[in-house]
VOPAGU-2260 file (C-alpha; in pm, 1 decimal, decimal comma):
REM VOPAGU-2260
SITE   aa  ch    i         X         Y         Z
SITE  UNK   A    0    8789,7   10799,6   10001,6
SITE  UNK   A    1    8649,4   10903,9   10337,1
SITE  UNK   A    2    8814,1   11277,0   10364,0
SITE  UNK   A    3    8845,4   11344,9   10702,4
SITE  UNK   A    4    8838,6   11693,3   10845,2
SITE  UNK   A    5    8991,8   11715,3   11216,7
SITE  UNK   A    6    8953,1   12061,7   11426,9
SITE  UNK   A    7    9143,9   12078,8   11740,3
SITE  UNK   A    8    9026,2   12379,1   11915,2
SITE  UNK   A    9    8783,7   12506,0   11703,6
SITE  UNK   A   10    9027,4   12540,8   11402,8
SITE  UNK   A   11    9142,7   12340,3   11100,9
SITE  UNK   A   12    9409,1   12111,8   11216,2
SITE  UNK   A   13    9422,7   11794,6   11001,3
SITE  UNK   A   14    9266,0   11687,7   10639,5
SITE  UNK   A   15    9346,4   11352,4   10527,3
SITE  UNK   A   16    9162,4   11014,6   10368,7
SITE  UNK   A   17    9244,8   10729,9   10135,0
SITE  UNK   A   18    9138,9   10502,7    9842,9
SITE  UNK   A   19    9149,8   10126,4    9927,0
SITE  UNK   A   20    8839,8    9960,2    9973,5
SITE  UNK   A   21    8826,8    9789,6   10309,4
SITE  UNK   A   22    9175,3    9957,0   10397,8
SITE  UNK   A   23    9002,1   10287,4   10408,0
SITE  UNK   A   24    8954,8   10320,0   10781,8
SITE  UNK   A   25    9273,5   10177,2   10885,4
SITE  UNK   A   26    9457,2   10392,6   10678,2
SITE  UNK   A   27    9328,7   10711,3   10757,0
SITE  UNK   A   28    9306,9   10627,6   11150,7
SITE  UNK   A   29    9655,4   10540,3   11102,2
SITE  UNK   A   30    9775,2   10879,6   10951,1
SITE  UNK   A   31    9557,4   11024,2   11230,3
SITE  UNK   A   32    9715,7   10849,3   11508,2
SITE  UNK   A   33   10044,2   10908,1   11403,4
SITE  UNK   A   34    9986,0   11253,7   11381,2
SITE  UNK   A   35    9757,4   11283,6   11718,9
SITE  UNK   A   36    9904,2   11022,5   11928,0
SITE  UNK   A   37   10294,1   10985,0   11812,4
SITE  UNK   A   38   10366,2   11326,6   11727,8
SITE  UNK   A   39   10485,7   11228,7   11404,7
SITE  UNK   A   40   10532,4   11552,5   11088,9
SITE  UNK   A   41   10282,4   11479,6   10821,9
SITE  UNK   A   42   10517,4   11355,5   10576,1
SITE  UNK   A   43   10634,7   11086,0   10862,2
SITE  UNK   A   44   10277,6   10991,1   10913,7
SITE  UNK   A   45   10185,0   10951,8   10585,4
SITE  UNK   A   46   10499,5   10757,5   10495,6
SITE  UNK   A   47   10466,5   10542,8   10814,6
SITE  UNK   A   48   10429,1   10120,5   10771,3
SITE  UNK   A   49   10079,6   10021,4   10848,7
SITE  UNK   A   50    9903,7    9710,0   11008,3
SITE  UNK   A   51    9501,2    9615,0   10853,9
SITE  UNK   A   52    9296,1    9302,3   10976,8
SITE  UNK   A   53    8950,5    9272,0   10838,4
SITE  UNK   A   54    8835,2    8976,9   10983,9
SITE  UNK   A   55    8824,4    8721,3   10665,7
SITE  UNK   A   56    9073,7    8676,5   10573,3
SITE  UNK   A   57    9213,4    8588,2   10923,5
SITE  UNK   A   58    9546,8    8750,6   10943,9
SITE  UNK   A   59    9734,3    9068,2   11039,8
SITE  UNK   A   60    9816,2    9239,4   10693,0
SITE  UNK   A   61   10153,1    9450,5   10758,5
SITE  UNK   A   62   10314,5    9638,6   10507,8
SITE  UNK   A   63   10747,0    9585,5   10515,0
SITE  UNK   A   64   10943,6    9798,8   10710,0
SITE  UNK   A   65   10774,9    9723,8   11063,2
SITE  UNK   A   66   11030,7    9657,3   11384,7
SITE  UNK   A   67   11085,5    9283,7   11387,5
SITE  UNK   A   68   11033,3    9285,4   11773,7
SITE  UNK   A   69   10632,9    9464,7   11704,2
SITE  UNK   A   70   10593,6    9131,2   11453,3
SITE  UNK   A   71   10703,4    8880,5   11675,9
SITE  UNK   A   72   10529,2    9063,1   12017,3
SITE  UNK   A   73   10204,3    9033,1   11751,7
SITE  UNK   A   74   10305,9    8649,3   11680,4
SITE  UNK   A   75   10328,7    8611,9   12038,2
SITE  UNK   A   76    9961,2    8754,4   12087,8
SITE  UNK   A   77    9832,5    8474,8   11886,9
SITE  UNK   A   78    9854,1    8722,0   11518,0
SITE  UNK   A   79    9910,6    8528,2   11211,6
SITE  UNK   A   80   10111,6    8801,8   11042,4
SITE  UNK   A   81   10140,8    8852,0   10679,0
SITE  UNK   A   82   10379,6    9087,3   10497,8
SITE  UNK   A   83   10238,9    9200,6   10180,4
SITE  UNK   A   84   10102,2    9456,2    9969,8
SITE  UNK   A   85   10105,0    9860,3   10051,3
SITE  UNK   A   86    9797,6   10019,0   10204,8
SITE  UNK   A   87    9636,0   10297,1   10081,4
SITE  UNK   A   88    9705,5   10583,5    9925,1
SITE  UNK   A   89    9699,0   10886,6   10236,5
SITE  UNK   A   90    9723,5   11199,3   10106,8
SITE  UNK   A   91    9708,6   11456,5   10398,2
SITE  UNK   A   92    9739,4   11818,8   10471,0
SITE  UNK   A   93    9848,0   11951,0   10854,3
SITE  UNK   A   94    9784,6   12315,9   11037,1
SITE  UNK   A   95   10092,0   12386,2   11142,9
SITE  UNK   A   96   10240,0   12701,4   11339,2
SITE  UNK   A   97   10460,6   12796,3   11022,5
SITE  UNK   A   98   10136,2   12760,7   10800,5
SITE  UNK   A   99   10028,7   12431,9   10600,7
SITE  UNK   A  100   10245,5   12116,9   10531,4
SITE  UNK   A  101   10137,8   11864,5   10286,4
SITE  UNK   A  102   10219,4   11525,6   10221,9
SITE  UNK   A  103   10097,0   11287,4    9936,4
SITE  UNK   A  104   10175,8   10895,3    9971,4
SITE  UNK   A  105   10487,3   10757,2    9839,9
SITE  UNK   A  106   10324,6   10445,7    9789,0
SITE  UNK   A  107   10178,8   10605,3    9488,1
SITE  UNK   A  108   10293,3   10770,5    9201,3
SITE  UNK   A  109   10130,5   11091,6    9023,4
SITE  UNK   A  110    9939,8   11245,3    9356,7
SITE  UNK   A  111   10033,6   11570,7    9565,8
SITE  UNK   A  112    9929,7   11716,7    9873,4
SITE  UNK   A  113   10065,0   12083,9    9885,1
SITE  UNK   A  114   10117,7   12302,3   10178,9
SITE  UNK   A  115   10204,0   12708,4   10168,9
């Protein structure tokens, strides 16, 4: 499941990881750099659309609800894009300054990820 325990200054900040297989990585780098890099709440990161390419097969795996203009700037790259499946199953718990938010996939029914 790869849990994944993220400090930022010497103190808890992020715990997150996934099921999937060979969507592992890209799933919980995802919630990470939604978090990190796009400033995203958990919940949003969690919930967000992700992207996985694994080589073989050759094409960009996307789950729905991506902006049409990111799918046809990857098209435009050279990306064979495929919309398909959901990715993962992120469940995730954030440091915040209010105390700890949780957020458990919706892509999956039956899990939790609880703050206080």
């Amino acid at each position: 499941m790869t849990p994944t325990i993220i400090f930022r200054n010497n103190r808890l900040f992020l715990v997150t990881g996934s099921p999937g297989g060979s969507r592992i990585i890209t799933t919980t780098l995802q919630v990470i750099s939604n978090v990190i890099d796009h400033g995203m709440n958990i919940a949003e990161a969690v919930a967000a659309p992700r992207v996985h390419h694994q080589w073989r097969p050759d094409f960009l795996l996307t789950e729905t609800g991506q902006s049409p203009d990111t799918l046809r700037l990857l098209e435009a790259r050279g990306h064979k894009v495929v919309i398909g499946s959901t990715s993962g199953s992120a469940n995730s718990i954030l440091v915040t300054k209010d105390g700890l938010t949780g957020a458990s996939d919706p892509r999956q029914r039956g899990t939790l990820a609880e703050g206080y």
